[in-house]
N, C-alpha and C positions, 0 to 999 in steps of 0.2 A: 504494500500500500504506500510506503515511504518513496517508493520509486516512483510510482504515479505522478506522486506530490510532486517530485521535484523534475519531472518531466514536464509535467504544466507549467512549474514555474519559469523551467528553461524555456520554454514553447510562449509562454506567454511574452518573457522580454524580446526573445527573440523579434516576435510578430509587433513589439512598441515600440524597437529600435527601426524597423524596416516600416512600420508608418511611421516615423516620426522623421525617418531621409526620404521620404515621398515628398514632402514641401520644396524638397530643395531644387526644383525645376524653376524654369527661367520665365518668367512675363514679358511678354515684348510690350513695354508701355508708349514709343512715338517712335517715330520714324522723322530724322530732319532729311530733310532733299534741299540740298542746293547747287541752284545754279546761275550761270552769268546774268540771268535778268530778275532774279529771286530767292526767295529762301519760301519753301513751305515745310508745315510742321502736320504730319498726320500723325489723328488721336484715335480719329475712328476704328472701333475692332474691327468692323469687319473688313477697312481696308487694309488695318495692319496685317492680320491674319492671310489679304490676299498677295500683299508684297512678301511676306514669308513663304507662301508655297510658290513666288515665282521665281525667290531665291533658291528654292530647291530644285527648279527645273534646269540650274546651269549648272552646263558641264564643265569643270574645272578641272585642268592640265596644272598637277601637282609638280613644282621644283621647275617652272619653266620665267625664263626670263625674258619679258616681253619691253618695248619700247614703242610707245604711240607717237604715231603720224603730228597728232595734233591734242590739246589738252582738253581733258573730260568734258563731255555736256553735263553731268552731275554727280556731286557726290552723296552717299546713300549714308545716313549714321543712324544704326540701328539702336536703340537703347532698352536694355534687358534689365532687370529686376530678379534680383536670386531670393532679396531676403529686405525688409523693409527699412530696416535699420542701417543698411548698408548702403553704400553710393551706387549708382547702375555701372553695369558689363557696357561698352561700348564696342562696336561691331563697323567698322567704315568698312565701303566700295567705292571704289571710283567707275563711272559705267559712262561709255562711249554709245550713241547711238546710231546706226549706218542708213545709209537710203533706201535698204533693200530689206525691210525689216529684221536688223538683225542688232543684237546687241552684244556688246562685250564688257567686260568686269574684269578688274582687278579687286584681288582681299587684300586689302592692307592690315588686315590679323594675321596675316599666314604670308608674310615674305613675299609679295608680291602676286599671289596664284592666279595664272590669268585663267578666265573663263568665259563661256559664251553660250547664248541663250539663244534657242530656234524660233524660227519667225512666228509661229502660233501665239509664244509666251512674252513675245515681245511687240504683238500687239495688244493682250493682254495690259502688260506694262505700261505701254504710251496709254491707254483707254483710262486706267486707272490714275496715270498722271494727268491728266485731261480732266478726268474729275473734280480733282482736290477738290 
């Protein structure tokens, strides 16, 4: 019966320690965009949340070193929330846009990792920039 007991009680901490590191995911609370004729600031979730899944649509070429033609149309600063007491994660892109709908990115978190986005998600993208 003493093993039970302390079978629970290990089972129990165990199950308070792994809810209690479930919090620790990240909130994307704004998004700044700017560019040569502006700065905007989205708050909205659900355009936050659509500028996150368009960031996941690019494909990033890891360890490559890229040199643009001409300087960014915008730069992207993502700002995350781990913990409320804490200052935010910040997350910058720099993102070029082409005539043929196509975009490119660089991650200025990760050394420079250039990346690029197919024309579906980067109409997408301008649509949503159009918005604000």
């Amino acid at each position: 019966m003493k093993k039970w007991g302390i079978c629970l009680a290990l089972f129990s901490f165990l199950l308070l320690i792994l809810v209690g590191c479930e919090g620790d995911s990240a909130i994307l609370t704004r998004i700044d965009i700017q560019t040569s004729e502006n700065d905007i600031i989205l708050t909205d979730t659900d355009k936050l949340i659509a500028m996150e899944n368009i960031l996941k649509d690019v494909r990033w070429e890891e360890n490559s070193k890229v040199e643009m033609a001409r300087k960014e149309d915008m730069k992207l600063t993502f700002f995350y929330q781990f913990d409320e007491n804490m200052p935010e994660k910040l997350e910058e892109y720099l993102v070029w846009l082409g005539e043929s709908n196509s975009a490119e990115f660089i991650d200025l978190n990760k050394n420079g990792t250039y990346g690029r986005l197919d024309k579906e998600a980067t109409v997408k993208l301008n649509k949503l920039l159009q918005d604000k």
